[in-house]
Backbone as a printed PyTorch tensor [residue, N CA C, xyz], in Angstrom:
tensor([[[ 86.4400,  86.4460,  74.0450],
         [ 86.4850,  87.7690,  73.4800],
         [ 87.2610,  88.6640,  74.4390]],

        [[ 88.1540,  89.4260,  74.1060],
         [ 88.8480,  90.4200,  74.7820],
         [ 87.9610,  91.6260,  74.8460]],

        [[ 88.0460,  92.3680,  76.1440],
         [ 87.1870,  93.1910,  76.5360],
         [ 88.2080,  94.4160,  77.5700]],

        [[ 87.5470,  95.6740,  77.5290],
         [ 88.6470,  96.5010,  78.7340],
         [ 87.3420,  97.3560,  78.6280]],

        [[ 87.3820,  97.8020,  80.0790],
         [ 86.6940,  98.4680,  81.2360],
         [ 87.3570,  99.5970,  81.6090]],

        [[ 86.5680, 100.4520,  81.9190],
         [ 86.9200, 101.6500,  82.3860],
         [ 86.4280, 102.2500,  83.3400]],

        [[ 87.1190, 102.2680,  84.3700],
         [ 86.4510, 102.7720,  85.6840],
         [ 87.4590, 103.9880,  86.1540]],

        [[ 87.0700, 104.8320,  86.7320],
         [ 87.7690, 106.4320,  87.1300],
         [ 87.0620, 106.5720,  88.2440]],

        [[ 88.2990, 106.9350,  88.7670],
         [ 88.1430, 107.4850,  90.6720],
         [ 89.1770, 108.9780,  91.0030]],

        [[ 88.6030, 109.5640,  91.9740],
         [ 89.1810, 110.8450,  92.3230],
         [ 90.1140, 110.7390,  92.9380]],

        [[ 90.6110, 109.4830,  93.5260],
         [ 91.8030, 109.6650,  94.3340],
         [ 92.9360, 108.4440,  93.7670]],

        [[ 94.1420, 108.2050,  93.9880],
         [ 94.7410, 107.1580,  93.7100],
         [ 94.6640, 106.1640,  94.4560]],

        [[ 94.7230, 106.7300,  96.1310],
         [ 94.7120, 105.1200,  96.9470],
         [ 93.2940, 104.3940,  96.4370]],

        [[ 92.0580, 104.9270,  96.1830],
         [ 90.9760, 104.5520,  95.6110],
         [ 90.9770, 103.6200,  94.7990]],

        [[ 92.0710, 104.2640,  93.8090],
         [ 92.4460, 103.4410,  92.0450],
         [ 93.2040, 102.2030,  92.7300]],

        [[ 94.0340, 102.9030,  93.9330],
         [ 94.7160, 101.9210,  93.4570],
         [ 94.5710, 100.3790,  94.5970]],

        [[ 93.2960, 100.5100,  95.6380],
         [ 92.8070,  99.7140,  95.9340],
         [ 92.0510,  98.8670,  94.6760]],

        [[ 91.4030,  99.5960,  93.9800],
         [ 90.5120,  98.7000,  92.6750],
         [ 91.1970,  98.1220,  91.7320]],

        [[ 92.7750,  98.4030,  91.4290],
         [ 93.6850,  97.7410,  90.8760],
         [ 93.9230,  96.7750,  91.2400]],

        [[ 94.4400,  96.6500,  92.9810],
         [ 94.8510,  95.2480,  93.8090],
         [ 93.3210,  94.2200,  93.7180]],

        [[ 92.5450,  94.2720,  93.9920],
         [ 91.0400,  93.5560,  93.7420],
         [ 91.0980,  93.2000,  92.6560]],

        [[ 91.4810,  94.2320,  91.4140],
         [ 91.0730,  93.2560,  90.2230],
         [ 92.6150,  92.2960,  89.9980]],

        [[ 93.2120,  92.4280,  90.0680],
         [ 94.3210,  91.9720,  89.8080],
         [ 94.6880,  90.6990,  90.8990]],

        [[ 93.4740,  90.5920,  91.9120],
         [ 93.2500,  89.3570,  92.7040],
         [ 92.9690,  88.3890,  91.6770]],

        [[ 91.9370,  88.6270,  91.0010],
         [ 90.7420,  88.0130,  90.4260],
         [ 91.8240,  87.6130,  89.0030]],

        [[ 92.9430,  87.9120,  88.3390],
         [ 93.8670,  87.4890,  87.3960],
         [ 93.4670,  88.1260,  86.1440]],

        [[ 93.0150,  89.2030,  86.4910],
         [ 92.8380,  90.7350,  85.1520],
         [ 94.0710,  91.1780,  85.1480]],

        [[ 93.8860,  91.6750,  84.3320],
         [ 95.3810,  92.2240,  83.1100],
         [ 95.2620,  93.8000,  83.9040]],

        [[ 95.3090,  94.9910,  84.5190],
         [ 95.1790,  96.0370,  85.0910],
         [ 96.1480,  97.6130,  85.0310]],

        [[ 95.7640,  98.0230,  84.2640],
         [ 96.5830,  99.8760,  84.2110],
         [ 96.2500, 100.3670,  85.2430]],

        [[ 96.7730, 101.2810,  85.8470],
         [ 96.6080, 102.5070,  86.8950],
         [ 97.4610, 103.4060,  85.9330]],

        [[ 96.9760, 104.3250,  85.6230],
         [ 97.0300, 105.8250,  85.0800],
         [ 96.6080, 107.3640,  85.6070]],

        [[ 97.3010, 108.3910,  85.5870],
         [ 96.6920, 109.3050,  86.1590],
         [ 96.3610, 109.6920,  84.3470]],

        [[ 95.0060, 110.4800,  85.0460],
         [ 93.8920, 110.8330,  83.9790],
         [ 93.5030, 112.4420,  84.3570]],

        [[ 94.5230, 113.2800,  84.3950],
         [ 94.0240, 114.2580,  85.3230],
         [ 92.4270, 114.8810,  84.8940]],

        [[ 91.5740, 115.0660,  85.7070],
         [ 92.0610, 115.3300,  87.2710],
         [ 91.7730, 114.0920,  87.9890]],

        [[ 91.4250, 112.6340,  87.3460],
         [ 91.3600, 111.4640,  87.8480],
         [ 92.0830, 110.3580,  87.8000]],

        [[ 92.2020, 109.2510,  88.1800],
         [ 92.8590, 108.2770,  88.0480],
         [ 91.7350, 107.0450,  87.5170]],

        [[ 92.3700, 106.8330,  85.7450],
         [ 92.0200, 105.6480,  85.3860],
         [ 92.2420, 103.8500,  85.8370]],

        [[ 91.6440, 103.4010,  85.9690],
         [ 92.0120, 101.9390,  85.8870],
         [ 91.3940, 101.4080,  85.0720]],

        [[ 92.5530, 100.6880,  83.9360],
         [ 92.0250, 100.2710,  82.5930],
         [ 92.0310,  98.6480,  83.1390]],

        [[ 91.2930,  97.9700,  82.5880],
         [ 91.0960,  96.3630,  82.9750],
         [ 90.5730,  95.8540,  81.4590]],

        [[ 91.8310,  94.4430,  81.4360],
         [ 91.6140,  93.9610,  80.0850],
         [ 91.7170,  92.3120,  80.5890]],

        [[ 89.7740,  91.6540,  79.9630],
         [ 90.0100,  90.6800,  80.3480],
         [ 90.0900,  89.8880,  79.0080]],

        [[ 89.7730,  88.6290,  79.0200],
         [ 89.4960,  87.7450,  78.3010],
         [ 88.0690,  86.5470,  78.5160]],

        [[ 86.6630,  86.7310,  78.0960],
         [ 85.7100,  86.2230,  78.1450],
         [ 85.0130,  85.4550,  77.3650]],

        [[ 84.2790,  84.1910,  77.7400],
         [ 83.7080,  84.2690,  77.2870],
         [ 83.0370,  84.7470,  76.1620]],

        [[ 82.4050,  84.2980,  74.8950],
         [ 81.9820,  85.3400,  73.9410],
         [ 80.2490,  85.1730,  74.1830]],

        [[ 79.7760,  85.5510,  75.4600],
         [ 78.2630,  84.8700,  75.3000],
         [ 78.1880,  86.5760,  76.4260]],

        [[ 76.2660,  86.7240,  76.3600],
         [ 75.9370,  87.7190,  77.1210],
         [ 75.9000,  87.7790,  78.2330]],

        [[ 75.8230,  86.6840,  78.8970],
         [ 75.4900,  86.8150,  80.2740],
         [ 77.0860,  87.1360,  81.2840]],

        [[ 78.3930,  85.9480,  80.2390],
         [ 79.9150,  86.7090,  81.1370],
         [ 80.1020,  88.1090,  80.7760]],

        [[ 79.6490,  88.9640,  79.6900],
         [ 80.1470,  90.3440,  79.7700],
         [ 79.1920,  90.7190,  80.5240]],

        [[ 78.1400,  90.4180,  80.8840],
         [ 76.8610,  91.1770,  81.8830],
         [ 77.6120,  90.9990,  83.2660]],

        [[ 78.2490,  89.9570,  83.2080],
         [ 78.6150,  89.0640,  84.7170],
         [ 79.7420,  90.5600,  84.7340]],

        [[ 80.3590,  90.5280,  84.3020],
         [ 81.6310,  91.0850,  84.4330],
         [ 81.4830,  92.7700,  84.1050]],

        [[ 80.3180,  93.3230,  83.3990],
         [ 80.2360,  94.7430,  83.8660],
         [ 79.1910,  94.8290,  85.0430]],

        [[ 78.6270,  93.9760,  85.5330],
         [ 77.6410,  94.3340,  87.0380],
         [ 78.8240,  94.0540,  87.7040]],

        [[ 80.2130,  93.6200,  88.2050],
         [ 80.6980,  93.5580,  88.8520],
         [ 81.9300,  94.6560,  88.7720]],

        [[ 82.0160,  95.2540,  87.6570],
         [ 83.1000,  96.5160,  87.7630],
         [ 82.2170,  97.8090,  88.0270]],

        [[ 81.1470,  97.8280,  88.1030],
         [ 80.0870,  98.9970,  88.3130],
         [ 79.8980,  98.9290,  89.6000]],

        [[ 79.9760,  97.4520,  90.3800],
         [ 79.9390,  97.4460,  91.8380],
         [ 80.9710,  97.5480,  92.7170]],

        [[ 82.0910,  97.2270,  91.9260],
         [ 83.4470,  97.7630,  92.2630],
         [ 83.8310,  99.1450,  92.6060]],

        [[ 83.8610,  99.9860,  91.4240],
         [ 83.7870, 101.1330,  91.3790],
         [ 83.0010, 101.9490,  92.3610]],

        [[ 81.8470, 102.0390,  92.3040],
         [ 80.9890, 102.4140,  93.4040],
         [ 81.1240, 101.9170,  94.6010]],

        [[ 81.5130, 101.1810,  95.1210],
         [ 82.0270, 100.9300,  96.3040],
         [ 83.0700, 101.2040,  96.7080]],

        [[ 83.8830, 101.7730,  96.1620],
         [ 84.9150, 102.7640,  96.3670],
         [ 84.9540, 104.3500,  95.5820]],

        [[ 84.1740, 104.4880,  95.5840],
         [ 83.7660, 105.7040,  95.6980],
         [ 83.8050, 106.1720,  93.9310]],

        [[ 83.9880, 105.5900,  93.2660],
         [ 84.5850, 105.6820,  91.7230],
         [ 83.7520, 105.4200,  90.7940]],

        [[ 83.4560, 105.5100,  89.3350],
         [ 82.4020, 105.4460,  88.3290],
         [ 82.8370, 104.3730,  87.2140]],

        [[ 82.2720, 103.7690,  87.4150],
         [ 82.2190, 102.8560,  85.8130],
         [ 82.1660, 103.4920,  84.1980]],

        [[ 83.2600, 103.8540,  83.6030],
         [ 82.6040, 104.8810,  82.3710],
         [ 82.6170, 103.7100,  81.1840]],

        [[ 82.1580, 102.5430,  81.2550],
         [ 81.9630, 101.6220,  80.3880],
         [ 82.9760, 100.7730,  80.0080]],

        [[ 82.5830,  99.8740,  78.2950],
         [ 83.3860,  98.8760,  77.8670],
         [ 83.6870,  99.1410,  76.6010]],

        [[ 84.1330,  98.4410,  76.1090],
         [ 84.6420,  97.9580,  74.4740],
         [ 85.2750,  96.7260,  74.3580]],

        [[ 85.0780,  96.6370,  73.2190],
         [ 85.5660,  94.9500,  73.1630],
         [ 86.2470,  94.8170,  71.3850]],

        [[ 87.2250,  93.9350,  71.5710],
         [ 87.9140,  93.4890,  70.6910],
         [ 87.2010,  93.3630,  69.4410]],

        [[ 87.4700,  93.8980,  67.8300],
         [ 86.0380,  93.2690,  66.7840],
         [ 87.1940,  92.8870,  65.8290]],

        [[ 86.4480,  91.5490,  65.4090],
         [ 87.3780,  90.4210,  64.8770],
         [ 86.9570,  90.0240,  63.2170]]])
């Protein structure tokens, strides 16, 4: 199932550290300015079961917050 995440941070080097990380990991990744923030849109491809989208929003919520930035949720592809 295709899925994109949304996480927003106040600064760009912020964004755009959380861009290089996800884009380690072989996510699809936007950096956008969102004034007055900077989006990073992340579009993966999962799994269609609960526990990889659980896997994969506890880990952009821990992302985010660890760089100082907010998780503002998901959506997903409807087929």
């Amino acid at each position: 199932m295709k899925v994109w995440h949304y996480l927003y941070f106040n600064t760009r080097p912020e964004a755009a550290s959380a861009t290089d990380r996800l884009r380690t990991t072989g996510n699809s990744v936007e950096l956008r300015q969102s004034d007055p923030q900077w989006l990073v849109l992340v579009e993966q491809d999962l799994p269609a079961t609960n526990e990889a989208l659980e896997g994969s929003i506890a880990h952009m919520e821990s992302l985010a917050e660890s760089l100082g930035g907010e998780y503002d949720g998901w959506e997903r592809e409807v087929s």
